[in-house]
MIFI-796916 format. One line per 10 residues: number of its first residue (from 1); their letters; for each residue x, y, z of N, C-alpha, C. Coordinates in pm, 1 decimal. Layout:
// residues N
NUM	A	X,Y,Z,X,Y,Z,X,Y,Z ~ ...
END
This chain:
// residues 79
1	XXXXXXXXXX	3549.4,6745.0,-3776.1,3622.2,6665.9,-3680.5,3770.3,6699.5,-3691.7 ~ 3847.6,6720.3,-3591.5,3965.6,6767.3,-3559.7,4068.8,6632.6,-3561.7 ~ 4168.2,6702.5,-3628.6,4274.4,6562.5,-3639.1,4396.7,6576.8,-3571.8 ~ 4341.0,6622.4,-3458.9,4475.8,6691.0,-3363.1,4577.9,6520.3,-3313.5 ~ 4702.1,6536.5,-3323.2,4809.1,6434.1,-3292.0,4785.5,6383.4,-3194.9 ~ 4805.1,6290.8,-3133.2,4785.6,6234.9,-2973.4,4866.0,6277.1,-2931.9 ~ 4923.7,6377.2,-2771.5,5031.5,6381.0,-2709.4,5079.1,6271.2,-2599.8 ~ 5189.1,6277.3,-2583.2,5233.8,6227.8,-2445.3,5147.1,6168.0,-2399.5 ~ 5039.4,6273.7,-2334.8,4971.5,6294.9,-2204.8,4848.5,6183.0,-2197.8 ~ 4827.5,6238.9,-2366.2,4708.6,6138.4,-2420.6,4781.3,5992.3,-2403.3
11	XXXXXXXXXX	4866.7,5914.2,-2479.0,4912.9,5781.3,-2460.8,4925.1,5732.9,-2310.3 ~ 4962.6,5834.4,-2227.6,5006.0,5797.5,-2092.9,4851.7,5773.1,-2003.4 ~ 4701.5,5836.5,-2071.9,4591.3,5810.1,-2031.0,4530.2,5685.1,-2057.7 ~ 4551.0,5652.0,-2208.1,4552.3,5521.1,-2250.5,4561.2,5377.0,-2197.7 ~ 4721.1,5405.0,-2172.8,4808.0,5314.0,-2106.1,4779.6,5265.0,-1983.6 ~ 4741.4,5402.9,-1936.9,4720.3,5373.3,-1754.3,4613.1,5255.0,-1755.7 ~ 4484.6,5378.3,-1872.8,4381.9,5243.2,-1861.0,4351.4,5136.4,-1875.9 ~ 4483.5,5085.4,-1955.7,4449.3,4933.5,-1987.9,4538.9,4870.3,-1878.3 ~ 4637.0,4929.8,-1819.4,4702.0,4873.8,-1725.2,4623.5,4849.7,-1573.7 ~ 4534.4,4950.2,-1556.1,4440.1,4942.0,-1470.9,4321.5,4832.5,-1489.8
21	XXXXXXXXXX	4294.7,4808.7,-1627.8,4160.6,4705.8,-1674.6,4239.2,4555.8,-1616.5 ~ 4357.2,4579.7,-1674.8,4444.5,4430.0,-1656.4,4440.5,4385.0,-1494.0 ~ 4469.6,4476.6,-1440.9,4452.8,4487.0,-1308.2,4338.8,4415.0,-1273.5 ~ 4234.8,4490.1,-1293.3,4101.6,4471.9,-1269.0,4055.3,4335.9,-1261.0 ~ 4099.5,4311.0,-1420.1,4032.8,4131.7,-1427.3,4121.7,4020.9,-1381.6 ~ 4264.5,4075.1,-1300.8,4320.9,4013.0,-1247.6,4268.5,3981.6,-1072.5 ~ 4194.3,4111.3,-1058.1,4140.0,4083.2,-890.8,4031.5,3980.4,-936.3 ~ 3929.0,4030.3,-1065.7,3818.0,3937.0,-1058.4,3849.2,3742.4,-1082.6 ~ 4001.2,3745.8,-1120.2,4042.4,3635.9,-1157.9,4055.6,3556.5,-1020.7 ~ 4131.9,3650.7,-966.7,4156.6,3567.4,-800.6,4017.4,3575.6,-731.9
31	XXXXXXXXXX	3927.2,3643.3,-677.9,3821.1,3630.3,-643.1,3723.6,3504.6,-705.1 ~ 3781.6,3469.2,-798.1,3639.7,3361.7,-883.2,3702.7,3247.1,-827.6 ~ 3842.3,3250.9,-839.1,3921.8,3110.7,-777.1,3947.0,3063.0,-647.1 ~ 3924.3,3222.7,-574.6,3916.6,3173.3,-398.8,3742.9,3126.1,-405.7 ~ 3667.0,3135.5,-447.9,3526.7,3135.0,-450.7,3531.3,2963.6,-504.8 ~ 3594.1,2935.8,-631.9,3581.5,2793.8,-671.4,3657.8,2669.3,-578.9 ~ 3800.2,2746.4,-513.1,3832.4,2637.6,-386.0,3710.8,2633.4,-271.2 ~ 3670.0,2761.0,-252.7,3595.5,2758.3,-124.0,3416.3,2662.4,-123.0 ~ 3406.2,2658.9,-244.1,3276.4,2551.2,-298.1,3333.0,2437.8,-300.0 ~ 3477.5,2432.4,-320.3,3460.6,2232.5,-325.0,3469.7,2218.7,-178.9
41	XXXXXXXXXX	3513.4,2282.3,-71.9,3521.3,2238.7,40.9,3653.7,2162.8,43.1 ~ 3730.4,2205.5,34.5,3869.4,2143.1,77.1,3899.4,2113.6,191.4 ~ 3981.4,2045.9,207.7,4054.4,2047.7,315.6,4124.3,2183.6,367.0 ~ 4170.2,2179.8,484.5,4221.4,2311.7,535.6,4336.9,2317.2,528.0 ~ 4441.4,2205.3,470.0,4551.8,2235.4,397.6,4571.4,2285.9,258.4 ~ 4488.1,2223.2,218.2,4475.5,2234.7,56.6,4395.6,2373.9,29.0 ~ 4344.5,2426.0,86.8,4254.3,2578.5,110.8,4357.5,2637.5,155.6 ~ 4421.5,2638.6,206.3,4586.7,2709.5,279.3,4682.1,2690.0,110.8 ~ 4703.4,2626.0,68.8,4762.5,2626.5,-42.1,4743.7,2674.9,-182.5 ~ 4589.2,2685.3,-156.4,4513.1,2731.8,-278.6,4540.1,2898.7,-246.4
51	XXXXXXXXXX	4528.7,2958.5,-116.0,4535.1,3092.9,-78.7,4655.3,3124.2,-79.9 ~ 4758.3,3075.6,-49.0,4891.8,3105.0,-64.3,4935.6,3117.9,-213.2 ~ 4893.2,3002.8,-326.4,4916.2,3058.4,-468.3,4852.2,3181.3,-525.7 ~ 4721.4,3222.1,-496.1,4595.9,3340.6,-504.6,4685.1,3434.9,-421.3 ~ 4739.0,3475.3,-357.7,4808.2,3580.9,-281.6,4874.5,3665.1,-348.2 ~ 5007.7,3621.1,-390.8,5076.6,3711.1,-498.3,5021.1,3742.0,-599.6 ~ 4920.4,3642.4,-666.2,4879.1,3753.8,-806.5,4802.4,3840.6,-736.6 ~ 4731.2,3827.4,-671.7,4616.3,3919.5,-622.5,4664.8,4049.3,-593.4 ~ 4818.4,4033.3,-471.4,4898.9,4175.7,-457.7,4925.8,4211.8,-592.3 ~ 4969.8,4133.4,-713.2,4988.9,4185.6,-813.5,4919.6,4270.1,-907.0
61	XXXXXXXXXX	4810.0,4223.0,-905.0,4687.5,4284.5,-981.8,4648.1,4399.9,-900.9 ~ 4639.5,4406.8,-749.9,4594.1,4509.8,-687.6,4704.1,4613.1,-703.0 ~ 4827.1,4590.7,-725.6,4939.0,4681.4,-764.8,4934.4,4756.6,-899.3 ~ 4890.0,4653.6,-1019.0,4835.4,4686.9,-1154.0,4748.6,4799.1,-1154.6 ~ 4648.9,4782.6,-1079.3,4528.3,4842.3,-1121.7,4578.5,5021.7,-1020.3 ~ 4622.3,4993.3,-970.1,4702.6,5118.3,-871.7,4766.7,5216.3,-968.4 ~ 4879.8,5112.3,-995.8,4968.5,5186.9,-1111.4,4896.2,5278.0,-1255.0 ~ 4799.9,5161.6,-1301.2,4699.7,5234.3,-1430.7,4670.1,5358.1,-1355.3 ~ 4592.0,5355.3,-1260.2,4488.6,5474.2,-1198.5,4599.7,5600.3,-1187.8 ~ 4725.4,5597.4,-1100.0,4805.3,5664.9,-1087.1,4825.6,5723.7,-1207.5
71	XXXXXXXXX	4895.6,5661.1,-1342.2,4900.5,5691.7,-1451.3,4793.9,5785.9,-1532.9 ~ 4680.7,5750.8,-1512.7,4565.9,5815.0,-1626.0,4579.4,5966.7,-1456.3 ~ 4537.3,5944.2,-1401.0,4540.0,6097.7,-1300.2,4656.5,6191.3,-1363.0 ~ 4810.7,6148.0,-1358.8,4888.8,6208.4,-1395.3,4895.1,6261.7,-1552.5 ~ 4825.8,6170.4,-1607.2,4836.7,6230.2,-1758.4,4706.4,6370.6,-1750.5 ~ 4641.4,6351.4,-1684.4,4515.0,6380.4,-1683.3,4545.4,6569.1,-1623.8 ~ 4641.0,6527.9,-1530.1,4706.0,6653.5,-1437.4,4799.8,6734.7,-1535.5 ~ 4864.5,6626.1,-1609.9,4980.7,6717.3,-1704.1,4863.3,6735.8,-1805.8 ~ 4809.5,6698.3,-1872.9,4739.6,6707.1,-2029.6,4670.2,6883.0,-2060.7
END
């Protein structure tokens, strides 16, 4: 077994991927919570409010998981 150093390229594959996982369970986070307002049956204000807080993380996480992917390709391209 080879005990070659990690480069760059390698950490930057790493990274991506956990930045991408974070991502990930951040969409499945908002998906479980638009799913748990949408079972109690809210009202259609309060369902408007519940979607308006779920919005930004959701762009957020869908931005996360972008960024990881971008990352591990590029390490993947330089490595």
């Amino acid at each position: 077994m080879e005990n070659t150093p990690s480069t760059v390229f390698d950490i930057l594959i790493w990274v991506g991927a956990i930045v991408s996982l974070v991502g990930f369970f951040g969409l499945v986070w908002c998906i479980f919570r638009v799913m748990r307002a949408k079972r109690a049956n809210l009202p259609e204000d309060e369902m408007h409010a519940v979607l308006q807080k779920v919005l930004p993380l959701n762009l957020g996480a869908l931005f996360l998981s972008v960024i990881g992917l971008m990352m591990v390709v590029v390490g993947i391209f330089l490595a």
